[in-house]
C-alpha positions in Angstrom: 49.6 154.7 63.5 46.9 152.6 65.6 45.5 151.0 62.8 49.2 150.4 61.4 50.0 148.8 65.3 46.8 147.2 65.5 47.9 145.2 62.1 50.9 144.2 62.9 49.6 143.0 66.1 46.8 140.8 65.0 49.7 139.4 62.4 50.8 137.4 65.4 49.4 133.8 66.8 49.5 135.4 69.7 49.3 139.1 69.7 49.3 139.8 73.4 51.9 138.6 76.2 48.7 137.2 78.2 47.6 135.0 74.8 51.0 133.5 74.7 51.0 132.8 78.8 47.7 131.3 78.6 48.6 128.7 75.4 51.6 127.7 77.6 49.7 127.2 80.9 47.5 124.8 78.8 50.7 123.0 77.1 51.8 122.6 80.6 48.8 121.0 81.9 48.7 118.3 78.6 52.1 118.1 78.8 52.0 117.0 83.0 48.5 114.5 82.1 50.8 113.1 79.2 53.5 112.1 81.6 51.1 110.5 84.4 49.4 108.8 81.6 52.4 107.3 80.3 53.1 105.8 83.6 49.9 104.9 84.5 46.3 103.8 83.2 43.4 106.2 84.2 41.0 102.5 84.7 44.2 101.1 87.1 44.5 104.8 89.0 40.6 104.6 89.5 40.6 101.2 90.9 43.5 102.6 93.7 42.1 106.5 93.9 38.2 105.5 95.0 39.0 102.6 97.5 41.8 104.8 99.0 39.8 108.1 99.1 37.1 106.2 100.7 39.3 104.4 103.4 41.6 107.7 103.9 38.1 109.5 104.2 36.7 107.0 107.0 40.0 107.4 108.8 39.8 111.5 108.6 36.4 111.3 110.0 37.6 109.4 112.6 40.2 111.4 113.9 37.6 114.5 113.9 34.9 112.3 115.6 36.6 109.7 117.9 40.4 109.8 120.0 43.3 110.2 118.3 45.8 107.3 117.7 47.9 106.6 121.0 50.9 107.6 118.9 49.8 110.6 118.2 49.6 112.0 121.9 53.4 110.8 122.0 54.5 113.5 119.1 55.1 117.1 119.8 54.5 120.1 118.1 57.4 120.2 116.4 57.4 117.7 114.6 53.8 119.0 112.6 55.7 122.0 112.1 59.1 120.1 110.9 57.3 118.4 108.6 55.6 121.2 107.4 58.8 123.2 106.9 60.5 120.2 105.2 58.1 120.3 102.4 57.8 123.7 102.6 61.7 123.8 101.4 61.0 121.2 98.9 59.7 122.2 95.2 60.5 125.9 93.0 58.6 128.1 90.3 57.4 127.5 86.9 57.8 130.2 85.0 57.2 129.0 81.6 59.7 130.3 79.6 61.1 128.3 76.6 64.5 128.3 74.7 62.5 130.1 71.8 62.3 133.0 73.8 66.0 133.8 73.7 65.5 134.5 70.0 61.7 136.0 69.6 61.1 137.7 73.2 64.4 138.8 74.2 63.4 142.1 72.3 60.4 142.6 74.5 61.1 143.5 77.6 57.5 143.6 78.8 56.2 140.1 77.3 59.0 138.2 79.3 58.1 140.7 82.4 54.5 139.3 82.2 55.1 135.9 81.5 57.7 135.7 84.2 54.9 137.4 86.9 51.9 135.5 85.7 53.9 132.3 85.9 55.4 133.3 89.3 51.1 134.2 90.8 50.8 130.8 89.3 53.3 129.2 91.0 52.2 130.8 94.4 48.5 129.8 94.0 49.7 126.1 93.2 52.3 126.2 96.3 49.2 127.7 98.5 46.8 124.6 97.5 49.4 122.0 97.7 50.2 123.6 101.7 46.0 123.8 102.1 45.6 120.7 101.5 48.3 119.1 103.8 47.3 121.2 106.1 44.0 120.3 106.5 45.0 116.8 106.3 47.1 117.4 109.5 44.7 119.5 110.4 42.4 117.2 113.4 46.1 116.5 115.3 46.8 120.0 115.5 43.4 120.7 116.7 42.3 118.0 119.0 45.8 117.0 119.7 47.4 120.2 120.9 44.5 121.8 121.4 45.1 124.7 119.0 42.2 127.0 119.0 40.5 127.5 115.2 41.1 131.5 115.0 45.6 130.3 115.9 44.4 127.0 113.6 43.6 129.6 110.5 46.7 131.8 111.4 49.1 129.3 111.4 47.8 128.3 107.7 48.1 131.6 106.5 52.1 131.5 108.0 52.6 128.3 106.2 51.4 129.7 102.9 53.1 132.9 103.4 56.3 131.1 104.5 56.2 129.0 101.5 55.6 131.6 99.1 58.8 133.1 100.6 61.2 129.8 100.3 59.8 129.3 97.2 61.0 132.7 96.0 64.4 132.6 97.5 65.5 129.8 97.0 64.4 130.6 93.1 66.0 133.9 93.2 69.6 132.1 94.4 69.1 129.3 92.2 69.5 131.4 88.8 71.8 133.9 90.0 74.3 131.1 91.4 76.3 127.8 90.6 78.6 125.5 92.3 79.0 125.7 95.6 78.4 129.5 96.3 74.7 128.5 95.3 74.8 126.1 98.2 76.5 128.7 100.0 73.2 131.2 99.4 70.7 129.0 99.0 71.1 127.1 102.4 70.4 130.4 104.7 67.9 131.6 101.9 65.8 128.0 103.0 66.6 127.6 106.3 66.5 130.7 107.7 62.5 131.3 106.6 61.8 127.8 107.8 63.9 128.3 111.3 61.8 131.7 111.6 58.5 129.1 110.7 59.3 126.7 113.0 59.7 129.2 116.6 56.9 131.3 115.8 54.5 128.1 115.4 55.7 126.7 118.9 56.5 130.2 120.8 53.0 132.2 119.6 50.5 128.5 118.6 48.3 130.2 121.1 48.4 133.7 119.9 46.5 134.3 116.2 47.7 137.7 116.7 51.5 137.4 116.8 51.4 134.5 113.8 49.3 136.7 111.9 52.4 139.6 112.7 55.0 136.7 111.1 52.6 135.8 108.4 52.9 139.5 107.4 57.0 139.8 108.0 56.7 137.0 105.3 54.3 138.7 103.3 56.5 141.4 102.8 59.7 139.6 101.9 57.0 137.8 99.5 56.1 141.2 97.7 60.4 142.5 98.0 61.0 138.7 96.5 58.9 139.2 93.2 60.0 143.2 92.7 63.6 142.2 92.6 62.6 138.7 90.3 60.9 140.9 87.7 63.8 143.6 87.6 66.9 140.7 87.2 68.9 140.8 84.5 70.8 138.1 83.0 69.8 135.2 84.0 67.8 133.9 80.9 69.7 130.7 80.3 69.0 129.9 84.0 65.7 130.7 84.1 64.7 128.2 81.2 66.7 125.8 82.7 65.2 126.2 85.8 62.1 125.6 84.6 62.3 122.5 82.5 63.7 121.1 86.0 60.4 122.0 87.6 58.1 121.4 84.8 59.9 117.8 84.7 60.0 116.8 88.3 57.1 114.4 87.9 58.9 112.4 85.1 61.9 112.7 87.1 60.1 111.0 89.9 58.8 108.3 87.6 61.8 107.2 85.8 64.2 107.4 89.1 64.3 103.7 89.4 64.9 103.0 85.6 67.2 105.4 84.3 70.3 107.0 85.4 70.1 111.0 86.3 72.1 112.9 83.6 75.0 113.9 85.3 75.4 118.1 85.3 77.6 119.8 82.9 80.6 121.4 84.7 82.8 123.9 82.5 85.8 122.8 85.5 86.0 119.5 87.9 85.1 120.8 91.3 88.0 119.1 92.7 91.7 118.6 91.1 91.1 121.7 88.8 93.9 122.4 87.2 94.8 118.4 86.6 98.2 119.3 88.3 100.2 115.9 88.9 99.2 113.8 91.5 101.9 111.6 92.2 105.4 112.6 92.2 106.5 110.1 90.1 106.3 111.0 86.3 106.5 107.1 85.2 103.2 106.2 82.5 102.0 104.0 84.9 101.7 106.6 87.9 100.2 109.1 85.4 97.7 106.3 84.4 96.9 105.6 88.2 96.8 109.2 89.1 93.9 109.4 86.2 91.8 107.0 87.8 91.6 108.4 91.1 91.0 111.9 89.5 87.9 110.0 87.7 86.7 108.0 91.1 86.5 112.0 93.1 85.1 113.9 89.4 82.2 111.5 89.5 79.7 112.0 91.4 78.0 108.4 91.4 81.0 106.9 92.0 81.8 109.3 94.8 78.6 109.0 96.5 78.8 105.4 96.6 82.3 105.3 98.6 80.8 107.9 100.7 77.6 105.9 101.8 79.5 102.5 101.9 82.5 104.4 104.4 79.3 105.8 106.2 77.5 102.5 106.3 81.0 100.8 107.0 81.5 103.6 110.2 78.2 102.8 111.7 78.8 99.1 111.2 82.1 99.1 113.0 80.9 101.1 115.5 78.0 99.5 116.9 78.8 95.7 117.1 80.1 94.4 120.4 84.0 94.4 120.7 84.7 91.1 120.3 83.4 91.6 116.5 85.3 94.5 115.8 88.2 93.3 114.1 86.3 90.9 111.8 83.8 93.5 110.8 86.5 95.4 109.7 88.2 93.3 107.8 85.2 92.0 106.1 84.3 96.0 104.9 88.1 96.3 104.2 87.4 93.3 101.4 84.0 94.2 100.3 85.1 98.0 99.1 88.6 96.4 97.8 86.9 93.8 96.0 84.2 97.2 94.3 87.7 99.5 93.9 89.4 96.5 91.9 86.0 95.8 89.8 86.1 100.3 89.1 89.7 99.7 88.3 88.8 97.0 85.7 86.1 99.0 84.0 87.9 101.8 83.7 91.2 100.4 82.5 88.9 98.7 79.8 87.2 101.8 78.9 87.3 102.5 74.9 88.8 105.6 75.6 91.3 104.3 77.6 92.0 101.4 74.7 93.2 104.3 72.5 96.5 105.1 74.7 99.5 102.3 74.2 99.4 100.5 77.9 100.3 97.2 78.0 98.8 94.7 80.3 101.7 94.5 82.4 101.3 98.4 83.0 97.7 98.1 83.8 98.2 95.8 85.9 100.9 97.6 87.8 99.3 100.7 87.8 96.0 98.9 89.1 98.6 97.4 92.5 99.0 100.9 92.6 96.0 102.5 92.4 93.6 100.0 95.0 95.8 100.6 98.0 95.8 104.6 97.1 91.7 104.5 96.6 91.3 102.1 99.9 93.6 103.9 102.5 91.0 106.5 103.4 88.1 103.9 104.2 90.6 101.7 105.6 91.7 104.3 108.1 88.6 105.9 109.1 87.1 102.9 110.0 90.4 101.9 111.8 89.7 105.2 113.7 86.4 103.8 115.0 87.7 100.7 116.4 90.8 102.0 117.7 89.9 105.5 119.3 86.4 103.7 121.3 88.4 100.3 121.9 92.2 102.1 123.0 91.3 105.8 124.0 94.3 108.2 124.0 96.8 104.5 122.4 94.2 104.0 119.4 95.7 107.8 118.5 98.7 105.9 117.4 97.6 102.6 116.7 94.8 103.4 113.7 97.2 105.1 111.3 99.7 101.6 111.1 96.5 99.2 111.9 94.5 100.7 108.8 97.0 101.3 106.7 98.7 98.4 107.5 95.1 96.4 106.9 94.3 98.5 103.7 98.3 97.7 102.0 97.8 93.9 102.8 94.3 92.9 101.6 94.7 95.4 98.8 97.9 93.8 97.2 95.8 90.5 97.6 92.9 91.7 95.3 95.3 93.2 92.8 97.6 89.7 92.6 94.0 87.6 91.5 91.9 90.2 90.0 94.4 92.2 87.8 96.3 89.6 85.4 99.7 90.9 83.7 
């Protein structure tokens, strides 16, 4: 029976879980050189890397040898440590499972146990250098400028690392158990709660080694409970592959931000307008058609996000010019989103899809009058609200409701008369 096991065994390309872990961490590492190469030229990065090591090396000396910037005496504490905590929160695990897996490992239990714990250790140990390293960078300000002795300097490394070993782990923990919004709704406490934790112990006990050595240990032990309970879940396979190409691909991700769109998630039901209920009363084609293009302005989340920054933008705008500029900021912001509403109305009425259903011009054009007021009014009235409340007090109650929507009506029936031709 040994010889027959060792047999079949050796039969493999990889006959061990540990073989097969070790191939894959290599693949990883080719597979991240690959992508920086593509981007960049090892002769270019030389020409930036040695000039900026040596001038980031004279400046380092400096702050160990000489005064610290004036600027730096100005920051407090909290701020290291916020910064700290902020990339401590950033990032997750790479686990190094593959799609393959589902088919071939799925029937041993203890090869995806060991890839899954050697690729969470080697998540850690990457997590631990990336924090090192920061930290020392950082390292002269917290000890010349807040006078942080070395034995609380070396216990407040070994709480970052330990704290970030911690987020790292819950947040990963949420992330494949969860979707939608009840994984925001776990993974928010699961971040900020550590970090919070992070944060007061490094300002309360900065001069104690002994009480952040007490914290480093609290989260040591939610560490250890964190990678008990990862190796014993169930059920989350799907997740955890997809998980991990979204790690493994974060540097590509980082590269290509600025020349390619980010592939919009796949949702098995629209977060909002669910169950694609009516949305106007009227049952006319032309409502139906203009009730469809609001549904599609809210279900996408580029378009969303821009009338959210723009209304934000627009809000801050209105809110901080003097008085006597109010009124023709607003209006301005009030033609500027009409005039992007009527140019979304025109791409989606000329959508192929949209080709295939029998509208004539005259209803697109009528349900387009229709559809610009409906998409304006709630950018029309919040920024009415920040003119009216600041400028009027208790009055702008009752003025901003007519004023905006009053505003909103007007200027969007003018776009729709010269923009959408019957």
């Amino acid at each position: 029976m040994l010889r027959r096991t060792d047999m079949s065994r050796s039969a493999f390309a990889f006959p061990t879980a540990r073989k097969l872990f070790r191939r894959r961490l290599f693949s990883h590492f080719r597979e991240q050189s690959a992508i920086i190469r593509t981007a960049a030229d090892w002769t270019v990065l030389l020409y930036i890397i040695i000039p900026g090591g040596l001038l980031g090396g004279r400046f380092y000396y400096g702050f160990w040898n000489q005064e610290l910037p004036a600027w730096a005496a100005d920051l407090p504490f909290g701020i290291i440590l916020a910064l700290l905590a902020i990339l401590v929160a950033t990032g997750g695990l790479v686990l190094l499972l593959q799609e393959g897996d589902l088919l071939f490992l799925r029937q041993r239990e203890d090869w995806i146990r060991t890839i899954v714990l050697r690729g969470t250790l080697y998540s850690l140990v990457v997590t631990a250098l990336k924090m090192a390293v920061l930290y020392v960078i950082l390292l002269p300000f917290i000890v010349h400028g807040y006078s942080v002795s070395p034995a609380a300097a070396w216990a407040l490394l070994a709480m970052t690392i330990a704290c970030s070993w911690c987020v790292k782990l819950l947040g990963h923990i949420v992330k494949v158990q969860r979707q939608g919004f009840r994984r925001w709704l776990w993974l928010i406490p699961a971040v900020t709660v550590p970090c919070a934790v992070y944060i007061r112990a490094g300002l309360y006990f900065k001069d104690s080694p002994l009480l952040l050595l007490l914290v480093t240990a609290l989260f040591a032990v939610v560490t250890a409970w964190a990678i008990r309970y990862r190796l014993r879940l169930r059920g989350t396979f799907m997740n955890d592959v997809r998980e991990d190409y979204k790690q493994r691909m974060r540097i590509a991700a980082l590269m290509l931000r600025g020349v390619l769109d980010k592939p919009r998630p796949t949702r098995y039901k629209p977060w909002i307008f669910r169950k694609s209920q009516p949305l106007l009363k009227s049952t006319l084609p032309e409502s139906r058609f203009t009730a469809a293009a609001i549904k599609a302005l809210v279900r996408n989340p580029s378009h969303l996000k821009l009338y959210l920054s723009f209304t934000g933008v627009g809000l801050i705008a209105v809110f901080i010019v003097p008085s006597m500029l109010k009124w023709l900021i607003f209006a301005l912001l009030i033609a500027l989103m009409s005039y992007w509403l009527s140019s979304y109305w025109l791409l989606f009425s000329g959508d192929d899809y949209i080709g295939i259903l029998p509208f004539t011009k005259e209803q697109k054009a009528e349900a387009g009058a229709k559809a610009l007021p409906l998409m304006l009014m709630p950018f029309a009235l919040l920024c009415s609200a920040a003119i009216c409340l600041p400028l009027y007090g208790w009055l702008g109650l009752l003025l901003f409701i007519p004023v905006g929507g009053g505003a909103g009506y007007l200027i969007a029936n003018m776009f729709s008369a010269f923009r959408f031709a019957k």
